[in-house]
C-alpha positions as CSV (number, residue, x, y, z in Angstrom):
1,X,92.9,76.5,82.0
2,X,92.6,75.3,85.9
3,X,94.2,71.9,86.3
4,X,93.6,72.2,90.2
5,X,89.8,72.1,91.9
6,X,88.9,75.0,93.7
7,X,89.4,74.6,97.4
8,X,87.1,76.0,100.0
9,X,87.2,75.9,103.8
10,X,83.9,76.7,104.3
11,X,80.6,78.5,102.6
12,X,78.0,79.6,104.5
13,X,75.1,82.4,104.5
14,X,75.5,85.6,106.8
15,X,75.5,89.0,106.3
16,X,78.3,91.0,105.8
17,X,79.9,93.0,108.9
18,X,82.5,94.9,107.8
19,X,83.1,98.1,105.5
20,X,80.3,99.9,103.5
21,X,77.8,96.5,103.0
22,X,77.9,96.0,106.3
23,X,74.4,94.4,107.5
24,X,74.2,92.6,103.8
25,X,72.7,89.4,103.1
26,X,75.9,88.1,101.5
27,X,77.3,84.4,101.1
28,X,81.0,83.5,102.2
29,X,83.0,81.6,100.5
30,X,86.2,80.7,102.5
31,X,89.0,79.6,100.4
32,X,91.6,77.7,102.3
33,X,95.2,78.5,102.0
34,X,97.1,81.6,102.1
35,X,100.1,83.5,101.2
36,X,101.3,84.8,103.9
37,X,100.6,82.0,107.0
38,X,100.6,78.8,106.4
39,X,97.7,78.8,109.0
40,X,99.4,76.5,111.3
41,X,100.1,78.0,114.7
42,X,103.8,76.4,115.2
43,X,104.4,79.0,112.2
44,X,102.3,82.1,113.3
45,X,106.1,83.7,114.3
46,X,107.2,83.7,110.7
47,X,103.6,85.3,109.7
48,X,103.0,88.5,107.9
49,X,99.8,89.5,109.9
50,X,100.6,87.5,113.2
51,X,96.7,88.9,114.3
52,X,95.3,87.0,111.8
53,X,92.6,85.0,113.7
54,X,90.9,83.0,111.1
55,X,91.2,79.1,109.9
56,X,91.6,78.6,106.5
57,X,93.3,75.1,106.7
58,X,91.8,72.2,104.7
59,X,88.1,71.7,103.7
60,X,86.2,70.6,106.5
61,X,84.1,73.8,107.6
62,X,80.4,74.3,106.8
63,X,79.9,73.8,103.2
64,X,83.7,73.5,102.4
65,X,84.8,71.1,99.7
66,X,86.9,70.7,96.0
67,X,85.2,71.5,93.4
68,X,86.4,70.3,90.1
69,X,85.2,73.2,88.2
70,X,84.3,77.0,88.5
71,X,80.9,75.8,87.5
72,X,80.1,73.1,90.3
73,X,81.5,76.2,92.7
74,X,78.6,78.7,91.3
75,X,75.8,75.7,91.8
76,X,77.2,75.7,95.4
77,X,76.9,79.1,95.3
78,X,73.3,79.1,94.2
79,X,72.4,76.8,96.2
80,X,73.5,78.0,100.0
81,X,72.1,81.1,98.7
82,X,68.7,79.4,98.1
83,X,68.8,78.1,101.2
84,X,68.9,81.5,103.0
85,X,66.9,83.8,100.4
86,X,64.0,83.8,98.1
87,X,65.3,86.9,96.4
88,X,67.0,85.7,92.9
89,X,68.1,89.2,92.1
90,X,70.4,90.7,95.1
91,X,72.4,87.7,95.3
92,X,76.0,89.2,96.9
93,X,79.7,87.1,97.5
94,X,82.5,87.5,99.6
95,X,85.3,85.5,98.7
96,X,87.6,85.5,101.2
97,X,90.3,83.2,103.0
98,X,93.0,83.1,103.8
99,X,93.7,84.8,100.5
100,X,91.1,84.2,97.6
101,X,93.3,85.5,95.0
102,X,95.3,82.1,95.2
103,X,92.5,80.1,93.4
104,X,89.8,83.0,91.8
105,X,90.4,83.1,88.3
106,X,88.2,84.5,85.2
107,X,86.6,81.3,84.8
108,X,85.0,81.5,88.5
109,X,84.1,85.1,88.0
110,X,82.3,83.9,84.4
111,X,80.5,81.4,86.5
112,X,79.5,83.4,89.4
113,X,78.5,86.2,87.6
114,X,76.1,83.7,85.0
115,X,75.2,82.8,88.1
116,X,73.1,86.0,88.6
117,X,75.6,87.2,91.5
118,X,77.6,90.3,92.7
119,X,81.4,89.6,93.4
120,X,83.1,90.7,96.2
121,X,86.7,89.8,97.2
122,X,88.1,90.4,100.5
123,X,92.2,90.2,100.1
124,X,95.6,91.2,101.3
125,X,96.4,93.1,98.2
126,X,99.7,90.9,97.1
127,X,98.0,89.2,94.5
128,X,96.3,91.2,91.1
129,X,92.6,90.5,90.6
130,X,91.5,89.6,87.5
131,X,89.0,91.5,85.8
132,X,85.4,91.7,86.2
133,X,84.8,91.6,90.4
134,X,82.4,94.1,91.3
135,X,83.6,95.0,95.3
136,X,87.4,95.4,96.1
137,X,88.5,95.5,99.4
138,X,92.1,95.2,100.7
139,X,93.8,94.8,103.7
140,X,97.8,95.5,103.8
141,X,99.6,93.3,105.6
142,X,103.2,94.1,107.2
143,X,106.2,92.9,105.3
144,X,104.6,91.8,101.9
145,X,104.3,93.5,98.6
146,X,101.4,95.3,97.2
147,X,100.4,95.0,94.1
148,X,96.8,95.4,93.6
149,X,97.0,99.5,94.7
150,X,92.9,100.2,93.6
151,X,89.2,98.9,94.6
152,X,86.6,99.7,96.5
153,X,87.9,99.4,99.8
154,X,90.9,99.7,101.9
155,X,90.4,98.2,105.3
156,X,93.6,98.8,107.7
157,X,93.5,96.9,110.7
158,X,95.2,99.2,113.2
159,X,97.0,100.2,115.1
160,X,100.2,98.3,113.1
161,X,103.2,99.9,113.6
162,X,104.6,99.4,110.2
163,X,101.9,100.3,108.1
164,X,100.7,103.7,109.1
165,X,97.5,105.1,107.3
166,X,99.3,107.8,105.7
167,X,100.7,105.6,103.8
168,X,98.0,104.5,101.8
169,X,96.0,107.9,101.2
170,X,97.2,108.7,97.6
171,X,96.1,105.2,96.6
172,X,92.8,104.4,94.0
173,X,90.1,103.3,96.7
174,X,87.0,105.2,97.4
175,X,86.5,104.2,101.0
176,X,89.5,103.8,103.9
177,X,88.3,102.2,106.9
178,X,90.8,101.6,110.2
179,X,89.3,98.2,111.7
180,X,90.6,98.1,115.4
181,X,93.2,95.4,115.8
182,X,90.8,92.4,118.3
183,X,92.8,91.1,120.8
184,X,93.5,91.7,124.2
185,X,94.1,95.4,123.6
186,X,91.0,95.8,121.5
187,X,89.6,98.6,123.5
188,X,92.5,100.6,124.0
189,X,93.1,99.6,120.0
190,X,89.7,101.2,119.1
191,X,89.8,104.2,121.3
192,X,92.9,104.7,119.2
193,X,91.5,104.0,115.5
194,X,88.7,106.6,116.8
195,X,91.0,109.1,117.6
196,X,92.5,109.2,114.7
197,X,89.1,108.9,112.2
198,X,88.3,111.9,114.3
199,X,91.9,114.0,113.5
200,X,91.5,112.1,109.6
201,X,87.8,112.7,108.5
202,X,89.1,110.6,105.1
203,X,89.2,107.2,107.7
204,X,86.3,106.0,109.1
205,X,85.4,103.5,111.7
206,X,85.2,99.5,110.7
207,X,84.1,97.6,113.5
208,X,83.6,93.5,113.4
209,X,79.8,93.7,114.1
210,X,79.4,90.1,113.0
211,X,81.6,89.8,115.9
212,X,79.6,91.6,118.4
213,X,76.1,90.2,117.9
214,X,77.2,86.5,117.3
215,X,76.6,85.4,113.6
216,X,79.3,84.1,111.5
């Protein structure tokens, strides 16, 4: 059983914009903490995805908090949903962080799914899910281990020289999407990700559209 609450950064409403759902009416729930960076920029050097460009420290964001239990998470849930929608039956989350396979567990997945919702998980891979989440999608990150090797999704930000795309074509995932790395070399990164969907028909394009029209 969880002895810890469940800690969030922040949960908001959106719509998804990456990967297949892309253009989704989704809710994000942004656990803090991670695996691989402690988050904290004095650190970034000693980080696995030194890219990463997202805070996941502490529990002050929009709608962020501890919640004691996985049910008092769901009501959250519900609730931002709510908020946003009037449709009870589509209800779609992205758990993300950070990593979000820190803190899910089956008692949240229960909840969320009682909770009339589809689960999605957005996560670096080094953790195993547990059962019963609907959408899968992984990023690899440089110099970790990979154990959850199947989903829905596997999202390679590229280019990375580490981790090239070959690498990952034998695995159990039914879509593989090169997301150009953003940065200062994002155009020259995304001429290169379409060169290569274009010489690897398998990849296909991910772009950050959440990115370039403004929403969350």
């Amino acid at each position: 059983m969880r002895c810890m609450p469940y800690a969030v950064k922040e949960l908001f409403a959106t719509l998804q914009g990456e990967g297949a759902h892309t253009g989704r009416a989704s809710v994000f729930c942004r656990f803090a903490g991670c695996n691989l960076w402690s988050g904290r920029e004095e650190d970034r050097h000693k980080a696995a995805c030194q890219f990463c460009d997202t805070d996941f420290i502490g529990t002050d964001g929009e709608g962020g908090g501890r919640f004691a239990s996985a049910e008092d998470l769901a009501r959250a849930l519900v609730t931002c949903w709510e908020a946003a929608s009037a449709d009870s039956e589509r209800r779609y989350v992205v758990f993300t962080g950070g990593e979000p396979l820190l803190q899910i567990d089956t008692a949240l997945v229960s909840a969320v799914h009682k909770a009339g919702f589809e689960i999605a998980i957005e996560s670096n891979g080094t953790i195993r899910a547990p059962k019963g989440i609907d959408w899968i999608c992984i990023s690899p990150k440089p110099a970790s281990t990979l154990v959850q090797c199947s989903g829905q999704e596997l999202k390679l930000v590229f280019p990375q020289e580490s981790l090239p795309p070959e690498l990952f074509e034998s695995w159990d995932f039914t879509h593989f999407w090169l997301q150009p790395m953003d940065g200062p070399e994002r155009v020259a990164n995304t001429q290169k990700a379409v060169a290569y969907c274009l010489k690897n028909p398998r990849w296909r394009l991910s772009l950050q559209t959440h990115k370039l029209i403004g929403i969350p």
